[in-house]
DODREN-215772 format. One record per residue (C-alpha): residue number from 1; residue in three letters; x, y, z. Coordinates in nm, 2 decimals, always signed. Layout:
BEGIN
REC  pos  code       x       y       z
REC  NUM   ala       X       Y       Z
...
% end
This chain:
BEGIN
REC  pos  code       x       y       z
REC    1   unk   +6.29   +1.16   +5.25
REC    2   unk   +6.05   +1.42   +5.16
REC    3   unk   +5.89   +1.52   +4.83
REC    4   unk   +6.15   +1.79   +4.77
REC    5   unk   +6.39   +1.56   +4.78
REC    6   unk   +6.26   +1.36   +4.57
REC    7   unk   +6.18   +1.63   +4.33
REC    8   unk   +6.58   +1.78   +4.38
REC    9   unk   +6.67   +1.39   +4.19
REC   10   unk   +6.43   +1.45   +3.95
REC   11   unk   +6.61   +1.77   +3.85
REC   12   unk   +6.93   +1.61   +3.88
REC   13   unk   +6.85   +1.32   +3.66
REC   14   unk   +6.72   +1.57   +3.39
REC   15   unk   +7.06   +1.74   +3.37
REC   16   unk   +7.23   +1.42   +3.37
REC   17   unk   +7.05   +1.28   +3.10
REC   18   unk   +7.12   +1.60   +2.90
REC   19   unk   +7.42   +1.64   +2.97
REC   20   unk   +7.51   +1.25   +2.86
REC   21   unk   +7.35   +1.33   +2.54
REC   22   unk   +7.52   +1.63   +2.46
REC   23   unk   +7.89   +1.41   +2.53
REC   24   unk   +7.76   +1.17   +2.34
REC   25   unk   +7.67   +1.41   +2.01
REC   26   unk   +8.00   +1.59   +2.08
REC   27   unk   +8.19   +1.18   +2.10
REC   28   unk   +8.05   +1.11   +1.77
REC   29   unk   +8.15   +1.46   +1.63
REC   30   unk   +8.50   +1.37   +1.74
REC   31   unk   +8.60   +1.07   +1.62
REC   32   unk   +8.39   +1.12   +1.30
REC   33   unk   +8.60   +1.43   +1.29
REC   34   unk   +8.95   +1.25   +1.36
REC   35   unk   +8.85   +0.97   +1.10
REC   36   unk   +8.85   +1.24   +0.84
REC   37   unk   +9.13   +1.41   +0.96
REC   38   unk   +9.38   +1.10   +0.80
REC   39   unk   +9.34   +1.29   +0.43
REC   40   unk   +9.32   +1.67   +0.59
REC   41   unk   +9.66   +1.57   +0.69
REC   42   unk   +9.81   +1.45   +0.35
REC   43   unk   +9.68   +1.74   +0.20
REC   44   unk   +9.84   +1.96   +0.46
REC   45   unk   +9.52   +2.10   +0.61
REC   46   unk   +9.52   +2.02   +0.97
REC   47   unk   +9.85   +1.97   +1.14
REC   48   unk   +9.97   +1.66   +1.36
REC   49   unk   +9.95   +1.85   +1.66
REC   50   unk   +9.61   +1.95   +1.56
REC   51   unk   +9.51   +1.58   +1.53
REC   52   unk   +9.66   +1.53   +1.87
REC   53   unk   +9.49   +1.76   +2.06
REC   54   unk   +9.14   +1.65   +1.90
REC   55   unk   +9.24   +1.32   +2.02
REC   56   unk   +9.31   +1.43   +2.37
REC   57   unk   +8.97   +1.61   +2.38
REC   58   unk   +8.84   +1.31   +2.24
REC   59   unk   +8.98   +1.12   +2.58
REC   60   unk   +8.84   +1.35   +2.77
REC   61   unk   +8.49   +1.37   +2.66
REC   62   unk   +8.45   +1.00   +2.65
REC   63   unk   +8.60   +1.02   +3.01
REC   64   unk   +8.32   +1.29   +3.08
REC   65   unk   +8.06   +1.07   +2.93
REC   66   unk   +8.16   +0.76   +3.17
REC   67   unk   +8.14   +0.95   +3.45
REC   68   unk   +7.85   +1.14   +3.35
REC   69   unk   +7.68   +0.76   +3.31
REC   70   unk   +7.86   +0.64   +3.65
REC   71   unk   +7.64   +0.95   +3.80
REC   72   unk   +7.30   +0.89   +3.61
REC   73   unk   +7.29   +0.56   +3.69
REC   74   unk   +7.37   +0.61   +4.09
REC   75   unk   +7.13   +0.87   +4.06
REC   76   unk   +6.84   +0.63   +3.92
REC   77   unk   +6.91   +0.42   +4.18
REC   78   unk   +6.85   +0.71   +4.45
REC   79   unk   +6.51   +0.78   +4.27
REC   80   unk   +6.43   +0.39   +4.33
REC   81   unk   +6.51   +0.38   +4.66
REC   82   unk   +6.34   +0.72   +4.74
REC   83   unk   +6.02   +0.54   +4.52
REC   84   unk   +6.06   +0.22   +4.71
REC   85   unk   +6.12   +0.42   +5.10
REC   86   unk   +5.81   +0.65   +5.06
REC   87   unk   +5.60   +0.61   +4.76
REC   88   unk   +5.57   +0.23   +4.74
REC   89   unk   +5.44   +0.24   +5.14
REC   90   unk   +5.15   +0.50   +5.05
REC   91   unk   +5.08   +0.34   +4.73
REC   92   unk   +5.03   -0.02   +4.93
REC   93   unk   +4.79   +0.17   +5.24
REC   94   unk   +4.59   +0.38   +4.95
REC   95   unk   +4.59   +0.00   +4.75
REC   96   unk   +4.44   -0.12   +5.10
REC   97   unk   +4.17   +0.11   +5.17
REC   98   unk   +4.06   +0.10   +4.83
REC   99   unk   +4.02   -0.28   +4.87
REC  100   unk   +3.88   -0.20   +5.24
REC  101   unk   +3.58   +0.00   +5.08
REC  102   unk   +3.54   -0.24   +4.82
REC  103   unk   +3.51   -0.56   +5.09
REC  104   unk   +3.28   -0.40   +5.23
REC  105   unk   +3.02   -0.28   +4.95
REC  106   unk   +3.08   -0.64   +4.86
REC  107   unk   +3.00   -0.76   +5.19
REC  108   unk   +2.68   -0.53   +5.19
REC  109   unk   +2.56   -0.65   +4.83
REC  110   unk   +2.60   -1.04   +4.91
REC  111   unk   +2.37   -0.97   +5.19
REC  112   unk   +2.13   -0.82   +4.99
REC  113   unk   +2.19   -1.12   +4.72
REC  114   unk   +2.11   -1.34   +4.99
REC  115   unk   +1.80   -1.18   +5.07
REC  116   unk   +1.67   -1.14   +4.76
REC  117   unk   +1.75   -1.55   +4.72
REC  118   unk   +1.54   -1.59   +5.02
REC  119   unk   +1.28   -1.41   +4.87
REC  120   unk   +1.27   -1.54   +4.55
REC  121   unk   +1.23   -1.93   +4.72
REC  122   unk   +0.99   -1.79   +4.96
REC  123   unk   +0.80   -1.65   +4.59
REC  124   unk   +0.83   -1.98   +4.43
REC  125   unk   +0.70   -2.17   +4.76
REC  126   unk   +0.35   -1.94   +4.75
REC  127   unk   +0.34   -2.03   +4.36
REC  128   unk   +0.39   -2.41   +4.44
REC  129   unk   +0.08   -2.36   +4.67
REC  130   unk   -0.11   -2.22   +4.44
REC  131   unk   +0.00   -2.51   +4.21
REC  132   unk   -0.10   -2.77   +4.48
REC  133   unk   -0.47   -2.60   +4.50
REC  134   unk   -0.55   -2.74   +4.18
REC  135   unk   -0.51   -3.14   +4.31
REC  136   unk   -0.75   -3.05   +4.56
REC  137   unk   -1.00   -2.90   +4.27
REC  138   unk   -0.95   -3.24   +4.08
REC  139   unk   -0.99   -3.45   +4.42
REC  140   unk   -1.34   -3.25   +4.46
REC  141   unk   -1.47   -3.27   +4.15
REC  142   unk   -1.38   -3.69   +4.13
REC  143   unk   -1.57   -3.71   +4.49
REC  144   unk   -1.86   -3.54   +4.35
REC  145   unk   -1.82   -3.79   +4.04
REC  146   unk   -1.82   -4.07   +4.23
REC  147   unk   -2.05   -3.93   +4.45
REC  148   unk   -2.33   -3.94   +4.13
REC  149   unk   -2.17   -4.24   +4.02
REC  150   unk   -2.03   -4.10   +3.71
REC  151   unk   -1.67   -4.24   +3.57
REC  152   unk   -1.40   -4.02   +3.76
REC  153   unk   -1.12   -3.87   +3.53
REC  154   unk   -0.82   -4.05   +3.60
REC  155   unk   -0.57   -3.73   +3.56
REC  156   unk   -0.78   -3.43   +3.64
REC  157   unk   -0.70   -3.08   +3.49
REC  158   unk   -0.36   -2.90   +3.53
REC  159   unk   -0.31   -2.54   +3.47
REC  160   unk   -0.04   -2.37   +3.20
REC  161   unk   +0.24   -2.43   +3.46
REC  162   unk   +0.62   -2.25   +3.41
REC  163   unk   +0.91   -2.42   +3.40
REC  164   unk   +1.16   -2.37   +3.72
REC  165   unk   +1.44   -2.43   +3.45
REC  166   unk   +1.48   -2.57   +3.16
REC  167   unk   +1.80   -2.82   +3.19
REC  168   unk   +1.79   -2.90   +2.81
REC  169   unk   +1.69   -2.58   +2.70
REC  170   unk   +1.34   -2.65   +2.53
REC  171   unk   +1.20   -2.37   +2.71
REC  172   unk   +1.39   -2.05   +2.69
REC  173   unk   +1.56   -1.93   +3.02
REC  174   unk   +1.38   -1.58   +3.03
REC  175   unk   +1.03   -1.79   +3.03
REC  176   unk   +1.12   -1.96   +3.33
REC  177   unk   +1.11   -1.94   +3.69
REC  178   unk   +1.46   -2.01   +3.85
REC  179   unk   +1.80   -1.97   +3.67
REC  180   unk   +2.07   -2.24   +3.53
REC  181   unk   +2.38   -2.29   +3.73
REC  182   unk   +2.55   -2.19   +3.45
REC  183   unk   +2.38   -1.84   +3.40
REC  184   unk   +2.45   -1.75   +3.77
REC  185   unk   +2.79   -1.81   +3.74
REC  186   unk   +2.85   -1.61   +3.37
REC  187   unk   +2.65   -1.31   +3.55
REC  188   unk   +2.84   -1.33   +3.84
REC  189   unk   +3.18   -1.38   +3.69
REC  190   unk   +3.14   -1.09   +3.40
REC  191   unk   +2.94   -0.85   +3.60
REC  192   unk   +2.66   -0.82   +3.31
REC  193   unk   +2.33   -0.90   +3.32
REC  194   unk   +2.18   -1.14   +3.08
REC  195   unk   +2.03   -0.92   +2.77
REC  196   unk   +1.70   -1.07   +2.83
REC  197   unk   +1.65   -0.93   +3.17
REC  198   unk   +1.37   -0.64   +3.17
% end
């Protein structure tokens, strides 16, 4: 079935459709018109036969119109199966590859997700490092203490640390190193960034 075809139904269904309306408009006229009739006939304007023959048109119209619907509604039925034998098919493969070239820019960005993951643990190991550095400081400075004899400070010094997360949220999110569950998932789910992200 080709496009032509399915064009030629098209056609068809538009002169159905107008023709069923016209019937119908001329179906109403009629028997609106044979209602009245009842006093045009006391008063001697329309005859019996006259009456008659509207009501033999009147038949036939309505016979017209039933088999003017008979036709629309076979012809529909072509247009769904020429929909369902040639348009539905391409619309599924187009459907496919669109999903095809999605998969795959999905597939590319997870890897580059992943990576960037990687990165940001490898990050936050170098900054735990640097962290450590300072109990060696503390360990010095108590040796050298000790060393002189001098009272050793039980705790030592710390630096102004950041949070890796804040599971109660004292510390705002944006002020801290890794992310919530929670925020991962919202990002991921909606597609948005959060606002506070530079």
């Amino acid at each position: 079935m080709s496009k032509q075809q399915l064009e030629a139904v098209k056609s068809k269904i538009q002169e159905l459709e107008n023709k069923q309306d016209e019937l119908t408009n001329q179906v109403i006229e009629l028997t609106q018109a044979i209602e009245d009739s009842t006093e045009q006939l006391l008063l001697g304007i329309v005859s019996e036969s006259d009456v008659e023959q509207a009501k033999v048109l009147l038949n036939e119209k309505k016979s017209e119109l039933a088999e003017t619907t008979e036709l629309l509604q076979r012809a529909y039925a072509v247009r769904k199966k020429l929909a369902v034998e040639k348009f539905v098919p391409f619309a599924k493969e187009h459907r496919e590859k669109q999903l095809k070239e999605i998969q795959s820019r999905y597939d590319n960005k997870v890897e580059s997700v992943i990576a960037a993951r990687n990165e940001l643990l490898k990050q936050l190991a170098e900054l735990g490092q640097i962290k450590n550095e300072i109990g060696n400081v503390n360990q010095e400075y108590n040796k050298t203490l000790f060393d002189l004899g001098i009272p050793t400070e039980k705790y030592g010094r710390t630096i102004n640390e950041r949070k890796v997360y804040s599971p109660k949220d004292y510390t705002p999110e944006e002020f801290c190193l890794g992310l919530k569950t929670e925020t991962q998932e919202k990002t991921y789910s909606s597609g948005r960034v959060p606002v506070w992200v530079k």
